[in-house]
N, C-alpha and C positions, 0 to 999 in steps of 0.2 A: 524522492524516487527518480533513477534515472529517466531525462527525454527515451529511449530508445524503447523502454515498455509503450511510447506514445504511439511510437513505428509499428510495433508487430503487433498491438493490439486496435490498430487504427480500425480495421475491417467489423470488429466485436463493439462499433458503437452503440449497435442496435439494442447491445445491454444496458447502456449507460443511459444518463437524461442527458438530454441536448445542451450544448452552450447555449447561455443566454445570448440572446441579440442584443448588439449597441446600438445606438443610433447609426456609429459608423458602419456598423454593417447592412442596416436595411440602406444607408443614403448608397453602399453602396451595391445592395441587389437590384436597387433601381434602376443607376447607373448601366448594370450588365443588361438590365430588360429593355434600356432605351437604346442602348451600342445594336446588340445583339450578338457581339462576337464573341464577349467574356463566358457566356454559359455553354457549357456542353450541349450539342445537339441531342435531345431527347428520341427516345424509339429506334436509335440506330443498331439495336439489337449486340453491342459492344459492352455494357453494363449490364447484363444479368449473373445469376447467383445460380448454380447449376445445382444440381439433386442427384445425387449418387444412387447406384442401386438400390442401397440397403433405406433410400429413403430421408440420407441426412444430409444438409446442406454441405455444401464445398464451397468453400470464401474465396472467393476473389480477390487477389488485390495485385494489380500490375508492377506499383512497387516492389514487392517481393519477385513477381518472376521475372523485373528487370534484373535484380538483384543476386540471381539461381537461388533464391532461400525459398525452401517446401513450405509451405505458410500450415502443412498439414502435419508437418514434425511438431509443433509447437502443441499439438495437441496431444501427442504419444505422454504417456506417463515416465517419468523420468526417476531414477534409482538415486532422490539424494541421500539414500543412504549409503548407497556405495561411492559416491561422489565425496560426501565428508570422511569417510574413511582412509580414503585416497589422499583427499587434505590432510588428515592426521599428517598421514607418512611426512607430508612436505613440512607440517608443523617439529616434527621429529629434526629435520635435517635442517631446518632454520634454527633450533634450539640450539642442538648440537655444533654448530657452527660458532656460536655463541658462548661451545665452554658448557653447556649446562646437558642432562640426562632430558629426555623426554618420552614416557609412554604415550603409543597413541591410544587415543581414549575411542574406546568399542562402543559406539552408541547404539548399538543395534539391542547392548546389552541393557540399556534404559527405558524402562516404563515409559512411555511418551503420554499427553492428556488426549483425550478420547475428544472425538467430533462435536462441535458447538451444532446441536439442531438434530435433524434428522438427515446425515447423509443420502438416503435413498431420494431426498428432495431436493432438485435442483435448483442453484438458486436462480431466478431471471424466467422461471416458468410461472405457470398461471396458478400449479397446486403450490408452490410457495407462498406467490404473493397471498392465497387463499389462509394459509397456513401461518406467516413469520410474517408479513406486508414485507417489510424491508430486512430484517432480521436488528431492527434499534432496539425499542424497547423488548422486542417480545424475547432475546435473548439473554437479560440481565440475569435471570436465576441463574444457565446455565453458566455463564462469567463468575457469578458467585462461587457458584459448584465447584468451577475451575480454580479460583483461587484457593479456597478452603481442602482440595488435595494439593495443592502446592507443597505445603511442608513434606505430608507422607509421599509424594513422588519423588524431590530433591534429598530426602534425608533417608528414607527407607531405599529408594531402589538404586539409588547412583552412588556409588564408590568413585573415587578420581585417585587411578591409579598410581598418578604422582605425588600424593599427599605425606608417604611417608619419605619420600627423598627430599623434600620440597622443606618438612621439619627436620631430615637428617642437618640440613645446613647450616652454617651461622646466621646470623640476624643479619648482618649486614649481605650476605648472600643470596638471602629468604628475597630481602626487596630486589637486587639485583636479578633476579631471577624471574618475581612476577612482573618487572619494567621491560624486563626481552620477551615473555610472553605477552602481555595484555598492552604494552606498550603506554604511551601516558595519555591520559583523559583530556576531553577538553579543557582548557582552562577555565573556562567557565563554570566548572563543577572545583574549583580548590575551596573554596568554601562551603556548607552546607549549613542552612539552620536545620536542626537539630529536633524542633521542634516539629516540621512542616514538610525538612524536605527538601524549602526550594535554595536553588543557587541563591549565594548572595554575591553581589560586588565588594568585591572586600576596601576597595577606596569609599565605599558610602553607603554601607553597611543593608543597602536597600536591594531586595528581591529584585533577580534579573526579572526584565517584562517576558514575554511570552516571543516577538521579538529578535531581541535581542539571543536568547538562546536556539532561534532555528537559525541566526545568523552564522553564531558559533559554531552549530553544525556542521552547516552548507560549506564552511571555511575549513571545517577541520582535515586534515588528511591522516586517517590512522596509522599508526606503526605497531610493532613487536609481530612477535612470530605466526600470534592465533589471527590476526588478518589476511596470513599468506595465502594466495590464492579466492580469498572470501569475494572479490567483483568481480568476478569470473562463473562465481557457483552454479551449476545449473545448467548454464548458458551454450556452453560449448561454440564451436568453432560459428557458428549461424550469429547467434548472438553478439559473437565480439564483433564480426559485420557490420550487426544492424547499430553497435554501437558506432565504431569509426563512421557510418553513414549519416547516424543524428551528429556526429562533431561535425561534419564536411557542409550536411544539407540544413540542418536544421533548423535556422532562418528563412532558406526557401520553404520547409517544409509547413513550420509554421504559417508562413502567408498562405500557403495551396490550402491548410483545412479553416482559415479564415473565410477563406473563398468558398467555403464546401459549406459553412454555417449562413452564410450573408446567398445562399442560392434562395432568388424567389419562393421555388418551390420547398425550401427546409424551414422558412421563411412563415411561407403558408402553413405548410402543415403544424407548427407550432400555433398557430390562430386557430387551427380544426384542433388541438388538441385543447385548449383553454375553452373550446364550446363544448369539448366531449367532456370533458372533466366538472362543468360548468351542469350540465344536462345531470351528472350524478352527483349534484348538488355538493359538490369542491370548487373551491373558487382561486385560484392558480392565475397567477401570469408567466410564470415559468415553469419546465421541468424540473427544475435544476429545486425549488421549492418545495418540492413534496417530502424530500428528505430534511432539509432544513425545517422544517414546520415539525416534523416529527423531533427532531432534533434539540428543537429551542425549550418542547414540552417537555424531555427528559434529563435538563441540563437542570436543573432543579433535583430531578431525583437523584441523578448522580452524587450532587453535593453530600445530598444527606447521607445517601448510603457510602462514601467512600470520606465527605470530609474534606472535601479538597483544600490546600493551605492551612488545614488546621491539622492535629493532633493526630497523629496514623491511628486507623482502627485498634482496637486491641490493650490499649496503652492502660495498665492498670494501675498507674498514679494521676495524680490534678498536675495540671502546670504548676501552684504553686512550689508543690515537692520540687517537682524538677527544675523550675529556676533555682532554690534553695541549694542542690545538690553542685558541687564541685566537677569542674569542667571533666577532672579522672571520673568521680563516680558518673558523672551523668554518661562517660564513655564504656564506662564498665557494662553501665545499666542497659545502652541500648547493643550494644554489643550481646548479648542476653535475650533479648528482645526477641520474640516471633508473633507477627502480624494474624491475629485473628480472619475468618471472615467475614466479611459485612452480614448483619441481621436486617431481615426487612419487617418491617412492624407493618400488623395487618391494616394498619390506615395506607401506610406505603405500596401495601400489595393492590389496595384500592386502587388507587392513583394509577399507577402501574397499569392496571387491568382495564382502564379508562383511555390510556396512551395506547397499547397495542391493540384494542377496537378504535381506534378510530386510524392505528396505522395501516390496520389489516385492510379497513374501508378505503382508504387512500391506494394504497398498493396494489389492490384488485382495481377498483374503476382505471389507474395508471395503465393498468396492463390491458385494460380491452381498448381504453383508448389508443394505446401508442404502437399495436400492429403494425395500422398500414405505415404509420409515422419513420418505424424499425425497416421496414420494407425499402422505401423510398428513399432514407439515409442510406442501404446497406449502397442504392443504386447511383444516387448523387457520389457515394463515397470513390465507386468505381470509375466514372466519369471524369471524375477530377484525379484522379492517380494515374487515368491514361491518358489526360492532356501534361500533368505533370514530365512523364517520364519521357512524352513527346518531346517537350521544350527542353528537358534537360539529359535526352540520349547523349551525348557528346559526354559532357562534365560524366554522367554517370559511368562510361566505357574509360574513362580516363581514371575513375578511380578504384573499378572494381582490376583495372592491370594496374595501380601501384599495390592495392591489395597483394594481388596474385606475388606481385616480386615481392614483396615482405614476408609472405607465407613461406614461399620458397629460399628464402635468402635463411 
């Protein structure tokens, strides 16, 4: 995910669990408590979080109104569906460019899957955590659910209106045509076992590491038509902003919320929160832990209900067969192939039902503990944004006017 969701959602820490502390962070909160200069003076009435009429908070963050970005647009509901629509058109005229027909595809006219949970429950409040702890285990059925309408959503409700131009064409046109659209894959997917799934190296026939493939990723730059416009989506003019500002700052920015985690005070309260948590008999040295512990119990069920590295769900021959079968049939076969959904056998649902009681227990004490904890980050968070934009007014005015001459040029 791009730095720049780091930017605009810096202020929304009080959702998140804190960064762990290094060493190097406390040697250096010490540091700032022995200087006295490096910490924001506290009570100077410059870092609070104001309350709107209607009663809901309004977030602060200096960065943004050095910036002119509303930090309250970001909340407004956004129409991607008429934002992909839009994209079609451009996907049309990147096509067409290309020599090739393109309809744009009306997604408005496709079934979409229906909400994991209970929308009316917000997540990061206290009836969630009451309800879902964190939404890990206690969401696997409906994951399930979702997978097992998969076929009937992609095969029953979506037609791709370019499917019969698409087979009007020769063979050799057919590829020509999906390589301008979809453009080409990492190379780290030319291989696939067959069996499993995973990439292989094709110099040494061994599964890429886990690794290895987010490197692939992170390196990749996509092309053909259906990317046009795809980093941009959503985002609008505010966003391409706060992007050019994570390329320009982002190192500096980086150090200022080092600085904001290694504060005495976020410091502290991470010590009050290991005794609050401690007191509801959870035993925590980090935040950042209570997901991970939930996480590690259900990496296990995972396995079993999806199979990881083995045999895809569903597959109603033995390996033997299909090593037996010829590299055609075996492509026939899976070409043929539709993935069942996972079953949970009532020993499973046990287990299961064992993980999300004790996630639910974690996730509720989490939440009465880390109030004030939310409070105090949202204010350290403020403090350090307005000694930031302090130090760096200059650089900042320098880059929001080559901004402006780019926008206008």
């Amino acid at each position: 995910m791009r730095k720049y969701f780091i930017i605009v959602l810096a202020a929304f820490v009080l959702v998140v669990t804190a960064c762990g502390s290094s060493s190097t962070a406390v040697e250096a909160a010490d540091a700032v408590v022995e200087e006295g200069t490096e910490t924001p003076e506290e009570g100077d009435g410059t870092a609070t979080v104001t309350t709107s009429d209607e009663g809901e908070d309004e977030w602060e963050s200096p960065i943004m109104d050095a910036l002119g970005v509303d930090f309250g647009s970001f909340d407004n509901d956004i129409d991607f569906e008429q934002i992909e629509q839009d994209r079609q058109f451009d996907i049309q005229a990147c096509m067409q460019d290309l020599g090739f027909e393109y309809t744009p595809v009306d997604f408005g006219e496709v079934e979409t899957f229906g909400p994991i949970g209970d929308p009316d429950v917000e997540w990061g409040t206290q009836e969630f955590a009451e309800k879902y702890g964190y939404g890990i285990s206690t969401f696997i059925e409906d994951e399930i659910a979702m997978i097992g309408n998969f076929d009937r959503v992609t095969e029953d409700a979506y037609v791709d209106p370019n499917a019969d131009y698409v087979t009007s064409l020769p063979e050799a046109a057919q590829e020509a045509y999906r390589e301008a659209l979809y453009g080409q894959e990492p190379s780290v997917f030319d291989l696939i076992d067959e069996m499993t799934g995973q990439p292989l190296n094709p110099d040494t026939g061994e599964a890429y590491t886990d690794q290895e493939i987010d490197e692939a990723l992170n390196n990749f730059e996509p092309s053909g038509c259906q990317y046009v416009g795809q980093e941009d989506f959503g985002r609008g003019e505010e966003g391409q902003l706060l992007d050019a500002f994570e390329e320009e700052f982002g190192n500096m920015y980086e150090d200022f919320y080092e600085r904001v985690q290694a504060d005495p005070r976020i410091l502290a309260s991470t010590d009050e929160w290991v005794r609050c948590m401690a007191d509801k008999s959870h035993s925590f040295a980090d935040r950042n832990d209570t997901f991970t512990a939930v996480q590690e119990q259900m990496e296990p069920i995972y396995q079993q209900i999806y199979n990881f590295g083995g045999p895809p769900v569903g597959l109603d021959v033995d390996e033997a067969t299909l090593d037996a079968m010829s590299d055609e049939e075996r492509e026939e076969y899976f070409s043929d192939f539709q993935p069942s959904a996972p079953t949970i056998t009532p020993e499973l649902q046990a287990e299961i039902d064992r993980i999300s009681a004790y996630e639910i227990s974690v996730a509720t004490a989490d939440f009465a503990c880390s109030a004030d904890i939310n409070e105090l980050m949202r204010q350290v968070e403020v403090e350090y944004e307005e000694r930031f934009v302090q130090e760096n007014q200059a650089a900042i005015t320098v880059f929001l006017e080559r901004q402006a001459a780019a926008s206008e040029g």
